[in-house]
C-alpha positions in Angstrom: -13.7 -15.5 24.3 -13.1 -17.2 21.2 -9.8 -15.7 19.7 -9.8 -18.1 16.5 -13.3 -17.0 15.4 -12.6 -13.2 15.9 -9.6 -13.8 14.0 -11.1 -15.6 11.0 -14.2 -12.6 11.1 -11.4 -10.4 10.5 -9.8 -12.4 8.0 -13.4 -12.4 6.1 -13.8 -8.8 5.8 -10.2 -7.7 5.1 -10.8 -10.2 1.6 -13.8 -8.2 1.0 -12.0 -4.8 1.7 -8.8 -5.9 -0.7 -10.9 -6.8 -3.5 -13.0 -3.3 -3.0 -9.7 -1.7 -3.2 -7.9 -3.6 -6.2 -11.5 -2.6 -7.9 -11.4 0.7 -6.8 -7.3 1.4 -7.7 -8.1 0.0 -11.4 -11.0 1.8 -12.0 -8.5 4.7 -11.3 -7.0 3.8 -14.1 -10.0 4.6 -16.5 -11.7 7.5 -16.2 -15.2 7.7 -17.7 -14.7 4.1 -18.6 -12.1 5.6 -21.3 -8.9 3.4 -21.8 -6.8 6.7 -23.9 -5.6 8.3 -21.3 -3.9 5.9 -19.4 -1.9 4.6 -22.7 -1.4 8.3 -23.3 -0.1 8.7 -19.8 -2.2 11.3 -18.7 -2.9 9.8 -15.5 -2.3 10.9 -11.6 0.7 9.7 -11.0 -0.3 8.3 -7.8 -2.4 6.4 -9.8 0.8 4.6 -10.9 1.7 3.6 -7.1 -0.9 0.9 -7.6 -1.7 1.8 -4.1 -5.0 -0.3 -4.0 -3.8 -3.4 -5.9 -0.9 -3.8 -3.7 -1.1 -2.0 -0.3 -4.7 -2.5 0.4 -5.0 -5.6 -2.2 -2.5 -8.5 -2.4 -0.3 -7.5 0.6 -4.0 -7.5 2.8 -4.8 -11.2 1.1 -1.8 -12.9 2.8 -2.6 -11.6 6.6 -6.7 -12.0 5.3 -5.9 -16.1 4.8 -3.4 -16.3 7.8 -6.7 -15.4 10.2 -9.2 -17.5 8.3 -6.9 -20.4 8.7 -7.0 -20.0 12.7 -9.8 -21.6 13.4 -9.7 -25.0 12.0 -11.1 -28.7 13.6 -8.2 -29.1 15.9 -7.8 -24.8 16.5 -3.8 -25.9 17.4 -1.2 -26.0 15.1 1.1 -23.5 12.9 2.2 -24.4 9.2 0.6 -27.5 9.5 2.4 -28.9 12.6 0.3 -29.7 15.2 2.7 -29.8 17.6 3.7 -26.3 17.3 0.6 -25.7 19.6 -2.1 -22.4 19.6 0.8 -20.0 20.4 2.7 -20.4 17.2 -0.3 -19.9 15.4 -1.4 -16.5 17.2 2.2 -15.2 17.6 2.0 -15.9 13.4 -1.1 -13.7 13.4 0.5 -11.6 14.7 3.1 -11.0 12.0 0.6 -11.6 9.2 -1.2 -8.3 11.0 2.0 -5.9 11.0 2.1 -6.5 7.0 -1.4 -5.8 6.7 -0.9 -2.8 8.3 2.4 -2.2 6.4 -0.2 -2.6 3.3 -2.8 -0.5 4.5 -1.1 2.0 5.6 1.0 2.7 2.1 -2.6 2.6 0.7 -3.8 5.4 3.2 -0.6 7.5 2.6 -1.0 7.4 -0.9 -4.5 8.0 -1.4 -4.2 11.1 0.5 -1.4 12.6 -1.4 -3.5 11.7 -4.5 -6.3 13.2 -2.9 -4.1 16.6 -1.6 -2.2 17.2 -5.4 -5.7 16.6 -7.6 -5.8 14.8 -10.7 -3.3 15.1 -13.9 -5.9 17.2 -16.5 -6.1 20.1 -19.5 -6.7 23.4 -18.6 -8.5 25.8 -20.6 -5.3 26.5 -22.2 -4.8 23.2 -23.5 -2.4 22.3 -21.3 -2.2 19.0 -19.1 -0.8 19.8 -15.9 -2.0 19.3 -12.0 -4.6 22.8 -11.9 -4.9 22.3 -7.6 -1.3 20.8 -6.8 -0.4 24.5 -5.4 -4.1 24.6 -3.2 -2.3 21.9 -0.6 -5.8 20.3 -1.0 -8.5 23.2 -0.7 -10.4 22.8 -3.6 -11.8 19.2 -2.2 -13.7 22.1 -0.4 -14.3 24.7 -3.3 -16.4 22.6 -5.7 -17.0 25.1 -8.3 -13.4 25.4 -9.3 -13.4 22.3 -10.3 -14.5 22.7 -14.4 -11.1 24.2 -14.5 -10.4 20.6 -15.7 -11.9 20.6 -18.8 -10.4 16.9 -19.8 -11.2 14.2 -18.5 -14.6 15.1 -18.2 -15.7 15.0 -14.5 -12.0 13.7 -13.4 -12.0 15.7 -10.5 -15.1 14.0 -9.3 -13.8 10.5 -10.8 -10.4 11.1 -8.8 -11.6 12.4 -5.1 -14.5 9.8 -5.3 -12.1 7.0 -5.9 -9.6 8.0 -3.4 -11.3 8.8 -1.1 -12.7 5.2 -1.1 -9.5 4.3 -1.3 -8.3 6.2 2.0 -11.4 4.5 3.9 -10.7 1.2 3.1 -6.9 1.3 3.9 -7.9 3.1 7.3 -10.6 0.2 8.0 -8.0 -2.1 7.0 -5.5 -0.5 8.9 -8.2 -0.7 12.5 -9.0 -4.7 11.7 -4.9 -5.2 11.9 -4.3 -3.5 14.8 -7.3 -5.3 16.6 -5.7 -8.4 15.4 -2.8 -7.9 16.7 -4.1 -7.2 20.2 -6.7 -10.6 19.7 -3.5 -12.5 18.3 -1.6 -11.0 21.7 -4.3 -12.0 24.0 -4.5 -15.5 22.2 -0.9 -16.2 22.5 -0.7 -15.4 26.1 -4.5 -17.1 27.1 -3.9 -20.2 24.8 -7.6 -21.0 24.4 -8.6 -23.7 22.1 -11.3 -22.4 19.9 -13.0 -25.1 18.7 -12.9 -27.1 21.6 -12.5 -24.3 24.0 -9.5 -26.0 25.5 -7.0 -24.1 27.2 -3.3 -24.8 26.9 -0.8 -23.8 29.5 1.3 -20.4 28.6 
């Protein structure tokens, strides 16, 4: 088995999942394409934990890079040292995959409370305040009590569909960096050589 290329096929799609989750956080952050009500700061305030951009964004790029960088010409090395040898780079793996799951699992947490409390809206009273924070998340089942949000238009829907991307990509995140730390384990202890498929004495 080739532990460097499952590594960087990991590293691959967790870029692709961080920069589906900074896009998806930040469109949070305009609902119906409308800028006023986030300089108003009418806004879910787990909006404002920046859970995508961070959790399941920039902290997922640096464990993302570590794994691409595995597999290289030589497959040996860490931080650029080739005498460190294929254990210090998949003991370093290793590390990179307990922050992405540090990231992707503050970007699962949060989504769900953002997805539990409902969005920050006006009532038919005028009245901005959170209409389903006291339903401990049943209206994501009762659909039709949803207009009681009469502004943002359609926030409800804006807010459950967004999080709830949100709460699948941190939990697919969160699976690739567990399996990495298992294929990083597994390298470190086999020490094969992917390129070459030379094996290295543990």
């Amino acid at each position: 088995m080739c532990y460097g290329k499952c590594a960087r096929c990991i590293g691959h799609s967790l870029v692709w999942l961080a920069v589906l989750c900074i896009v998806a956080n930040i469109l949070l952050y305009f609902p119906n394409g409308e800028t006023k009500y986030a300089s108003d700061d009418h806004l879910s305030r787990f909006v404002w934990f920046f859970s995508g951009i961070v959790g399941g964004g920039v902290l997922m790029l640096l464990p993302a890079f570590v794994f691409i960088g595995l597999e290289e010409e030589s497959c040996c090395g860490c931080c650029g040292q080739e005498n460190c040898g294929k254990r210090c780079a998949m003991l370093s793996s290793v590390l990179a995959a307990l922050i992405g799951i540090a990231g992707s699992g503050y970007c699962v947490i949060v989504a769900a409370l953002g997805l539990a409390e409902g969005p920050l809206c006006q009532d038919y009273l005028g009245q901005w305040n959170y209409t389903f924070a006291k339903t401990e998340g049943q209206y994501l089942m009762d659909t039709s009590t949803w207009s009681q949000c009469r502004e943002p238009r359609h926030i409800v829907e804006w807010n459950v569909t967004l999080f709830s991307i949100l709460l699948a990509l941190g939990g697919i995140e969160f699976i690739l960096c567990l399996i990495q730390i298992i294929n990083g384990v597994l390298g470190g202890i086999c020490g094969y050589c992917c390129s070459r498929q030379q094996r290295y004495d543990c």
